[in-house]
C-alpha positions in Angstrom: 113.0 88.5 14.1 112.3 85.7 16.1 115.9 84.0 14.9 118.0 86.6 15.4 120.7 84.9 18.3 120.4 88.5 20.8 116.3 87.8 20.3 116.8 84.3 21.3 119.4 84.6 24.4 117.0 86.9 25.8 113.9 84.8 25.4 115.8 82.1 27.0 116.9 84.2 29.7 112.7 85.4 30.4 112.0 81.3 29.9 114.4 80.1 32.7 113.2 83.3 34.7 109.8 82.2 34.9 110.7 78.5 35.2 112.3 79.4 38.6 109.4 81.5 39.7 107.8 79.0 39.3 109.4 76.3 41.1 109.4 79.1 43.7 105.5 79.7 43.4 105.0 75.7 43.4 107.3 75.1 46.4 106.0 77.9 48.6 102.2 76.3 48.5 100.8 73.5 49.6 98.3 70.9 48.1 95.4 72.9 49.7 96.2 76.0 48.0 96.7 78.9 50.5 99.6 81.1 50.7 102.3 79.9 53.5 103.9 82.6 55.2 107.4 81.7 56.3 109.1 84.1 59.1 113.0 84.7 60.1 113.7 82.2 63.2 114.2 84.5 66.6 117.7 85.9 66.7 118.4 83.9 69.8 116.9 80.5 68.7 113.2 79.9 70.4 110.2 79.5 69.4 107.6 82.6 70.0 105.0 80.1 71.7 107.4 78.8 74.2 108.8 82.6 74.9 105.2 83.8 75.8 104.4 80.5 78.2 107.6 81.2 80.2 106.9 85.0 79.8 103.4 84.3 81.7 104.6 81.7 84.0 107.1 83.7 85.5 105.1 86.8 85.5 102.5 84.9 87.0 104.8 83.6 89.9 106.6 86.8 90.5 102.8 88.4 90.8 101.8 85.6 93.3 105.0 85.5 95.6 105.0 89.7 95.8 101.3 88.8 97.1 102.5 86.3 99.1 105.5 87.6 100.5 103.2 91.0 101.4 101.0 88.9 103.1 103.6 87.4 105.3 104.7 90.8 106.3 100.7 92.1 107.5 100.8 88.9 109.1 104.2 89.5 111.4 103.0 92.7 112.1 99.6 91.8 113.3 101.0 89.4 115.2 103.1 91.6 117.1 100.3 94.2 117.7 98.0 91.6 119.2 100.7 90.0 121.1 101.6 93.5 122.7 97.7 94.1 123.3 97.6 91.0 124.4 100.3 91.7 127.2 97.8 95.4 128.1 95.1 93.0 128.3 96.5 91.1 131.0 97.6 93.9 133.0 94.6 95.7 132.7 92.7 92.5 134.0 95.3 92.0 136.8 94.3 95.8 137.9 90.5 95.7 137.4 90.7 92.0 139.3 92.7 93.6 142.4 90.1 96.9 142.6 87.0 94.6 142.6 88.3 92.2 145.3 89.1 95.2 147.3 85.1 96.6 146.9 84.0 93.2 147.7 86.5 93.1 150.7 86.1 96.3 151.9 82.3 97.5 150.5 82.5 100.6 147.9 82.7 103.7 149.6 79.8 106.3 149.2 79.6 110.2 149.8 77.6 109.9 153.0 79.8 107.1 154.6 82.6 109.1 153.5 80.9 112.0 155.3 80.2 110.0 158.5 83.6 109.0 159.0 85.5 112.0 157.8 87.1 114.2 160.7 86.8 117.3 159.3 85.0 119.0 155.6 88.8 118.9 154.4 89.2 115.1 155.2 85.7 114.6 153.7 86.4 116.2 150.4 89.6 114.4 150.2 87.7 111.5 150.7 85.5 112.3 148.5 87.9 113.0 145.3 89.8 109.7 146.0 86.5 107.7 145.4 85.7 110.1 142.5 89.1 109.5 141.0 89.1 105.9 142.0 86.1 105.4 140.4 87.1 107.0 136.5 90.3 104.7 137.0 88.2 101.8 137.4 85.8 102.9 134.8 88.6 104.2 132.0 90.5 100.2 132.7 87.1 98.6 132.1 86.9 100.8 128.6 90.3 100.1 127.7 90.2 96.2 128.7 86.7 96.5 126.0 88.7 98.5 123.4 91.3 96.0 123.4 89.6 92.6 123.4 87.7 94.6 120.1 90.5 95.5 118.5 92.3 92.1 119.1 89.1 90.4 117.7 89.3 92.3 114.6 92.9 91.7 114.5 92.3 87.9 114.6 90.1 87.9 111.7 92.6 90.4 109.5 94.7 87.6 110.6 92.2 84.4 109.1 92.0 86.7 106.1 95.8 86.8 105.1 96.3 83.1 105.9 93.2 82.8 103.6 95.1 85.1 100.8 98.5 83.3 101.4 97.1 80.0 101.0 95.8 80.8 97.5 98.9 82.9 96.7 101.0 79.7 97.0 98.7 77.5 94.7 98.9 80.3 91.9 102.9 79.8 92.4 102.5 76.3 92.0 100.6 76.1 88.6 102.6 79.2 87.5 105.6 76.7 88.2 104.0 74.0 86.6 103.0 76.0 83.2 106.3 77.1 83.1 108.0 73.5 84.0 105.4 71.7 81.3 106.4 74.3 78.4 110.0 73.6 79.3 109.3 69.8 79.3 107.2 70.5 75.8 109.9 71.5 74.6 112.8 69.3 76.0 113.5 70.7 79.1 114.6 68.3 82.0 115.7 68.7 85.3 119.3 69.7 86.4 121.3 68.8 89.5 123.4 72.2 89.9 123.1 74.8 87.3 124.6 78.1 87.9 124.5 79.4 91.7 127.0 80.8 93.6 126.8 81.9 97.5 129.9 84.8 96.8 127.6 86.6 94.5 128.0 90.6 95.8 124.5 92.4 96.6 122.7 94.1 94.2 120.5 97.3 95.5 116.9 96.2 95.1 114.6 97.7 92.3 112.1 100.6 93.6 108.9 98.3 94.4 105.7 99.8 95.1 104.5 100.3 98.9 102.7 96.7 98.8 105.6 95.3 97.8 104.1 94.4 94.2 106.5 95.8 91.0 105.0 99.3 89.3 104.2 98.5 85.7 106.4 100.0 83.6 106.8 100.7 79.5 110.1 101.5 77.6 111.2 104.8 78.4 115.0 104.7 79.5 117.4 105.1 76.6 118.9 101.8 76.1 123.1 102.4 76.4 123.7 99.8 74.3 121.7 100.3 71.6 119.6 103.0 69.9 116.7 101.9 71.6 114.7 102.0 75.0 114.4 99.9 78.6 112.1 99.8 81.1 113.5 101.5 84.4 113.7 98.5 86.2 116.2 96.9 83.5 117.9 100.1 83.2 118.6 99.4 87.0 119.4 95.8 86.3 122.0 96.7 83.5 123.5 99.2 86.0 123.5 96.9 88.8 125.4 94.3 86.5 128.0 96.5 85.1 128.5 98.5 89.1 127.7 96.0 91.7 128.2 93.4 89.6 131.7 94.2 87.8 130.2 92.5 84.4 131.6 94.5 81.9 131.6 93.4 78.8 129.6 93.5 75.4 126.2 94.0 76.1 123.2 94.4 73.7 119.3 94.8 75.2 116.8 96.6 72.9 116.1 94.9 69.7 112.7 95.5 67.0 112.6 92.3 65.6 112.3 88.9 67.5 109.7 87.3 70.4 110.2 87.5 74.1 111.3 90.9 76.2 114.1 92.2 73.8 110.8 94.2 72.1 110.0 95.8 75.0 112.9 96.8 76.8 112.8 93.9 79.2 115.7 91.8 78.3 119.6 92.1 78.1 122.4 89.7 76.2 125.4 89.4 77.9 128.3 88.4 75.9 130.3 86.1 77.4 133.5 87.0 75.2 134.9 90.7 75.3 134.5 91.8 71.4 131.2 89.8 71.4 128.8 87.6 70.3 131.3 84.4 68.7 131.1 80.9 69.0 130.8 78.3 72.7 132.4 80.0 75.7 135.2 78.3 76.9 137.8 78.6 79.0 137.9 82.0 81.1 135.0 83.3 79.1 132.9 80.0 80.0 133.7 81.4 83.8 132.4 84.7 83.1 129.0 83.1 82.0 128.7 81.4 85.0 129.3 84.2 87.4 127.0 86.6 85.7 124.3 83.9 85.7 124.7 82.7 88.9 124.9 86.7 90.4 121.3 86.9 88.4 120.2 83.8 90.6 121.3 85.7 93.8 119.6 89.1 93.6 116.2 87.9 91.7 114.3 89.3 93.7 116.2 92.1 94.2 116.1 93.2 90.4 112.8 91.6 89.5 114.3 88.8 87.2 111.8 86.8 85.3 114.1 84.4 83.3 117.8 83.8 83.1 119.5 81.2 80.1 122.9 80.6 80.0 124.5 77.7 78.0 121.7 75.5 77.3 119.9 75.9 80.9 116.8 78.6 82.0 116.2 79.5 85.2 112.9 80.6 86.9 112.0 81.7 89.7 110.5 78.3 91.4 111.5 75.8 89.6 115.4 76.7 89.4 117.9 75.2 86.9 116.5 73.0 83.5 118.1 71.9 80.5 117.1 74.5 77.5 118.0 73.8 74.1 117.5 76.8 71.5 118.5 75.1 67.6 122.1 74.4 68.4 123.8 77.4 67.2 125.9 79.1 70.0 123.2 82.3 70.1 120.2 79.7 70.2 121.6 78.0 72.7 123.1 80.6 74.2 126.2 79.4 74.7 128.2 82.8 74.0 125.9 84.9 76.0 123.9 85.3 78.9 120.1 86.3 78.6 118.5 88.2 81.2 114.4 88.7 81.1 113.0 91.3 83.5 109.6 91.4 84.9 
């Protein structure tokens, strides 16, 4: 049976199927033996280490400088109280300062002089209630000018406390910058001289914040508009903002399952540079649109809570500004067709 030519073909067919299995098989392990695992590269070109070092560098910053920034604002406004107590204080003194030299000038009046030189029981109680009432005045200035000097005291060392707080605010911004700078340099990341920034960029209208100033921690529950899938509210609000304030109109695309970074969870946006979509380098007209949406990002970061913007080949972070990015060299990977927008 063996020879009959139908027999044959399809033994040869099951032989070369299992020869290329098994060049397969051989190629996909190494000399040590253990299964290696190969994953699809990230739709947009970067590698899932460096994603989640920028992603906690620049949460890390934005956590510090809402800290910081909170700080500065108790500060001002301790400030001003103890400055305007400190102005009571003086008056106060001046007043208690003018009624003792007067007693010292003049002796303090008591009931029985009052009696001996009044002219009559109406002039004598008259005298009589002015020393009583002179008397609470004197004593209520005294317990203001001590409610004051406390309250400025303990002012003073709310103050020492928030310099105290600031000061270590501004060294977790520093090595939040310099995580975020070294994974960038890890990677090839240099220093650039202009990047994208504009000083025409129109307003956004500022994210809610909580009433410290910090961001609310959110989770993906906004339907996404440009996809079948969710955003937080915060870049809900940013993806309004960009299309209203903004006037950046064109293809969008934020929610995606698959891939590192904020895409996952609703925290990250893709701005096409070209009308119909993703496609090859910017150029021209569209390379302007990519550099007025990333520069408007720049502008109102702190307004919308931006973590990360990348936009043909350079990231910016909050801190450390513009730096050359490179992401495979494909247009998406480099993103050179599209502008992507990270929100905290």
């Amino acid at each position: 049976m063996t020879s009959h030519p139908q027999v044959r073909r399809k033994l040869a067919l099951v032989a070369a199927l299992l020869a290329a299995i098994g060049v397969l098989f051989s190629a996909s392990h190494g000399a040590a033996g253990p299964t290696t695992v190969l994953t699809a590269p990230d739709p947009e070109g970067e590698h899932k280490t460096l994603r989640e070092q920028l992603d906690a560098a620049a949460r890390g910053y934005i956590e510090a400088k809402a800290a910081y920034d909170a700080s500065k604002a108790l500060e001002a406004r301790l400030k001003q109280t103890m400055q305007a107590n400190q102005l009571h204080l003086d008056l106060l003194v001046a007043q208690v300062s003018e009624v003792a030299a007067m007693s010292y000038r003049t002796g303090r009046l008591s009931a029985a002089t009052a009696l001996l030189e009044s002219r009559s029981p109406d002039d004598f109680l008259s005298r009589a209630m002015g020393i009583e009432a002179l008397t609470l005045y004197n004593d209520g200035q005294l317990n203001e000018l001590k409610r004051l000097r406390r309250e400025n005291a303990q002012q003073q060392d709310r103050l020492y406390a928030e310099l105290a707080l600031q000061t270590e605010q501004l060294a977790a911004m520093a090595k939040r910058k310099n995580d975020a700078e070294k994974a960038l340099a890890a990677a090839g990341g240099g220093r650039v001289a202009g990047g994208f920034v504009s000083g025409s960029s129109p307003a956004a209208r500022p994210a809610p914040r909580n009433a410290d100033g910090s961001w609310p921690v959110e989770r993906c529950t906004v339907d996404d508009p440009s996809t079948t899938g969710c955003l937080t509210p915060r870049t809900y609000h940013a993806y309004q903002q960009t299309r209203n304030t903004g006037g950046f109109k064109r293809y969008v695309s934020c929610y995606r399952s698959s891939g590192s970074g904020e895409h996952p969870k609703g925290r990250a946006c893709d701005w096409a540079a070209q009308s119909s979509g993703f496609g090859g380098v910017a150029t021209g007209a569209d390379k302007t649109y990519g550099d007025r949406l990333a520069s408007w990002y720049v502008a109102n970061a702190d307004r919308l809570g931006v973590m990360y913007v990348i936009w043909f080949r350079q990231i910016w972070l909050p801190g450390s500004g513009w730096r050359t990015y490179s992401g495979g060299g494909s247009p998406s990977g480099d993103h050179t067709n599209h502008v992507h927008l990270s929100v905290y």
